[in-house]
Each structure stands twice: as structure tokens, then as C-alpha cells.
C-alpha positions in Angstrom: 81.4 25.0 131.2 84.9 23.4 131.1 87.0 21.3 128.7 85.0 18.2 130.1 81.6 20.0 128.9 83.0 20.0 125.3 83.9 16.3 125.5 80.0 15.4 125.3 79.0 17.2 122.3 80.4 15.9 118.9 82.5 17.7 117.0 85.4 18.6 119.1 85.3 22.4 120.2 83.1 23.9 117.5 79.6 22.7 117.3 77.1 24.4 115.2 73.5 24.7 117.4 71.1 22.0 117.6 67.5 23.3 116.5 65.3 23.3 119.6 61.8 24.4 121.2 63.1 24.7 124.5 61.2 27.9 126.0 57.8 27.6 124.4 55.4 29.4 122.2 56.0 32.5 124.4 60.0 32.4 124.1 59.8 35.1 120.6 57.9 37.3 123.2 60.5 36.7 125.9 63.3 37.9 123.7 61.3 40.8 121.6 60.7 42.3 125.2 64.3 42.2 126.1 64.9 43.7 122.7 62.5 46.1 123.9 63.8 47.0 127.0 67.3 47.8 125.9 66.1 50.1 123.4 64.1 52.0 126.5 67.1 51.6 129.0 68.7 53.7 126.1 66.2 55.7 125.3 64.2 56.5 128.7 64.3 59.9 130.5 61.9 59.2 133.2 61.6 60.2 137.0 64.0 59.3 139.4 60.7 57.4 141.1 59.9 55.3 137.6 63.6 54.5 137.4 63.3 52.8 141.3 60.6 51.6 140.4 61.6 49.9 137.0 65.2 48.5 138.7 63.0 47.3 141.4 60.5 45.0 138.8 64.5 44.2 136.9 65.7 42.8 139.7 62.7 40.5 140.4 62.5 39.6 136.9 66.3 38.4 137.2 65.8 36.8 140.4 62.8 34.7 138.9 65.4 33.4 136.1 68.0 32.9 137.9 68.0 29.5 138.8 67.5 28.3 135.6 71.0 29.3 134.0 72.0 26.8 131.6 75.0 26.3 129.5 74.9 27.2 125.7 74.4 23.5 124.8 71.1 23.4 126.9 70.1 27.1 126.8 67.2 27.9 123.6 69.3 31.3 123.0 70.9 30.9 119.4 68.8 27.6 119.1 65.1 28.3 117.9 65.5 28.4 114.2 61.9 29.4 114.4 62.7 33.0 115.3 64.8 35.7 114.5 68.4 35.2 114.9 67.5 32.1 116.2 66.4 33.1 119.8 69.5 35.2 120.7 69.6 38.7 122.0 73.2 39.9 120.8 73.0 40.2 117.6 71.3 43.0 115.2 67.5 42.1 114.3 67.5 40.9 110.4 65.7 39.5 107.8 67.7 37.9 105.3 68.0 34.7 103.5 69.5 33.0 100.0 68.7 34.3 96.9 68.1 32.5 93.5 71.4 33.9 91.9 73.7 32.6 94.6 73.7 35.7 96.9 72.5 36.4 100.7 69.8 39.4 100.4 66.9 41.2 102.8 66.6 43.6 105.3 67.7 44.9 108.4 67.2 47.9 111.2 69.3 49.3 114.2 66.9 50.0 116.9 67.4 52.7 119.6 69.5 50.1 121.4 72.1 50.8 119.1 72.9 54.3 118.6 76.0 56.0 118.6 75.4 59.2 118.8 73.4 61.8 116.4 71.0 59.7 115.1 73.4 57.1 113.5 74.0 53.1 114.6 77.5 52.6 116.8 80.1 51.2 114.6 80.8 48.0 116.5 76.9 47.4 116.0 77.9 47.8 112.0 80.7 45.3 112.7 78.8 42.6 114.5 75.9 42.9 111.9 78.5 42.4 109.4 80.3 39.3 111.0 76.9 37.5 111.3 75.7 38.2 108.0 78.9 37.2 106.8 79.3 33.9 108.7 75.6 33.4 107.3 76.1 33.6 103.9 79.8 32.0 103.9 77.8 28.9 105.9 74.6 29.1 103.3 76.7 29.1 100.1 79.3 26.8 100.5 77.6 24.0 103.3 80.5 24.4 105.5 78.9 25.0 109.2 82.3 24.7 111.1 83.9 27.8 110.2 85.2 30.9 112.4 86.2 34.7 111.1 90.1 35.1 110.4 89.4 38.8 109.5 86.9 41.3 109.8 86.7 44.7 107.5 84.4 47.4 107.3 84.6 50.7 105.1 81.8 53.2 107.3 81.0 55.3 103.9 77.7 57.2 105.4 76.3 57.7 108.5 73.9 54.3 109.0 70.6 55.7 110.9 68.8 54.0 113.5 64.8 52.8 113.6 65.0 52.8 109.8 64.5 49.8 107.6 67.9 49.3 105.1 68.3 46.5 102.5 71.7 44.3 102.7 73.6 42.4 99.5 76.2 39.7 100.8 78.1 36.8 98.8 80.8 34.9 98.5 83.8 36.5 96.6 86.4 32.9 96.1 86.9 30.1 98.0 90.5 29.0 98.1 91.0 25.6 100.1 90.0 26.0 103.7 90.0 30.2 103.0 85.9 31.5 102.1 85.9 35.2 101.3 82.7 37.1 101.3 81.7 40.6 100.8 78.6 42.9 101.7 76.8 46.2 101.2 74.5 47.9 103.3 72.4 50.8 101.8 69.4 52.6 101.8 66.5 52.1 99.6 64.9 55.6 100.5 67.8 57.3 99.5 68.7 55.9 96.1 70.0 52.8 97.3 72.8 55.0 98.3 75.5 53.0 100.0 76.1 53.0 103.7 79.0 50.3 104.5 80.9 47.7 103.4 82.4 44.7 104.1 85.2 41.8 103.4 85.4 39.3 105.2 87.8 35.8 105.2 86.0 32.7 106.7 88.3 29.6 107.4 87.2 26.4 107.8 88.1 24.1 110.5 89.6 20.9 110.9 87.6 18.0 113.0 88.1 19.0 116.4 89.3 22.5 116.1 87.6 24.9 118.3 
């Protein structure tokens, strides 16, 4: 979508996504079996027959959706608040939501889809966890929706594992003018809590119209 697309949809350039049930009662299927096929498309070792065969059904499936590409304004993806992460596919499957003393809390796990190698979760899936957890909790705590990372850092302290359920802690650190900084631990509750990574964070508001 062009410049002109943008022109429709208040706000300027950054527009925060309009709850929708586009897609049905079956959409949370429709994504949780993508989720689940990207874990087996890392995971499979199957025969070269069962891999024809699977490409085969893959290429049907994307021919049947196909001709229903829509932009992000009109797509469900990232719009049904109903599921988890709203409907979208990209990020890292969590659980989390605003605790009673001001802090963003609950649970997240890598699946297969995301290793690295050796049993532990790929880095940049750390990173992108962190970034929407962060944008999260800097949106939750301060009611500021039009907002956009100016900086992302993470400290990797242990090795994160995959298919293993791990608690995270974020919040808001100051807020000075425009300039939100949060923070956020990952650890693991079956081994002492023991922390896994952290993260810092600077949020910046934006000005009406600013994409």
C-alpha cells in the first residue's frame, strides 16, 4: 500500500490496530496450525516422498489464499485482540498482562520454530520477544499507543531453551518527555528463577502524524 493508503486511516502514518473478527471462530486455529507447521518445517526429518508430498498440499494451501491478500488495514493478522498476539504469526507466543503493582508479568515459550542451535532459542527470537513485550508494557503503563523503539538492548546471560515454559518481569524504568524507558527479565522458574536475559529499552512517543 502507498502513501495514498495511509491518507485514509487517521492518524497520519502510525495507526495502532483496529480490534476486529474478520476470519471467524476458526481464525485461532488458522494461525495455531501455521505456528505448527513452522515448528515441523524445522523440526521434520521425513522421506524425500513425505516432503513432495507435504510441498505439494503447501502449495495448494497458498494457492487457495491467495486471492484474498489484503493490506494490514483490512487483514485480521495483529487485529483479533481475542487471541494471542492478537492474530499475528511473527511474534513469540506469550501470555502476559498488567499487574496490580504497576508492572507487565506472565509467561512465555520458544517453540521448535525458534531454535538456534543446541537446544537453546535464536538470539534475534530473544530480541523480538523483548521488543514486543516492551512496546507492550511501555503502551499499557503510560496510555501512549503511538510510540516506536529508538533502541533495543539485550544482555543473553544463560542459554534460553526451547519448548519450555519461562516466566517474564517488564516495567517502566522513567519517563522523560516524549522518551519511555522500560526494562525486562526473562528467567526460569524450574531453575531457581535463575536469570536468562535482559533487557532496556527507550520508547519515544510520536508527534500527530509521524510515522
Amino acid at each position: 500500500m502507498g502513501s495514498s493508503g495511509l491518507d485514509e486511516h487517521i492518524g497520519g502514518g502510525f495507526n495502532p490496530p483496529q480490534p476486529t473478527a474478520k476470519g471467524g471462530p476458526d481464525y485461532g486455529r488458522f494461525i495455531a496450525a501455521v505456528r505448527e507447521l513452522q515448528d515441523h518445517a524445522r523440526a521434520v526429518d521425513a522421506p524425500d516422498e513425505v516432503i513432495t508430498q507435504a510441498a505439494d498440499l503447501l502449495e495448494k494451501v497458498s494457492a487457495l489464499l491467495a486471492p484474498f491478500d489484503a493490506d494490514e488495514w483490512s487483514s485480521p493478522s495483529g487485529r483479533r485482540y481475542d487471541l494471542p498476539n492478537r492474530g499475528g504469526i511473527l511474534g513469540v507466543p506469550m501470555q502476559v498482562a498488567k499487574s496490580d503493582d504497576g508492572r507487565v508479568r506472565g509467561t512465555v515459550r520458544f517453540s521448535r520454530y525458534h531454535l538456534g542451535r543446541n537446544g537453546a532459542a535464536h538470539g534475534g527470537a530473544i530480541a523480538l520477544l523483548f521488543d514486543s513485550v516492551l512496546g507492550l508494557t511501555s503502551a499499557l503503563l503510560t496510555q501512549g499507543p503511538y510510540q516506536r523503539t529508538a533502541f533495543l538492548h539485550v544482555n543473553y546471560r544463560k542459554i534460553v531453551p526451547v519448548e519450555k515454559t519461562l516466566h517474564i518481569d517488564a516495567g517502566v524504568s522513567r519517563v522523560e518527555g516524549r522518551k519511555i524507558f522500560v526494562e525486562v527479565t526473562l528467567f526460569d522458574p524450574a531453575d531457581g528463577n535463575a536469570v536468562l536475559t535482559e533487557g532496556e529499552a527507550l520508547f519515544v512517543l510520536l508527534k500527530p502524524g509521524q510515522p
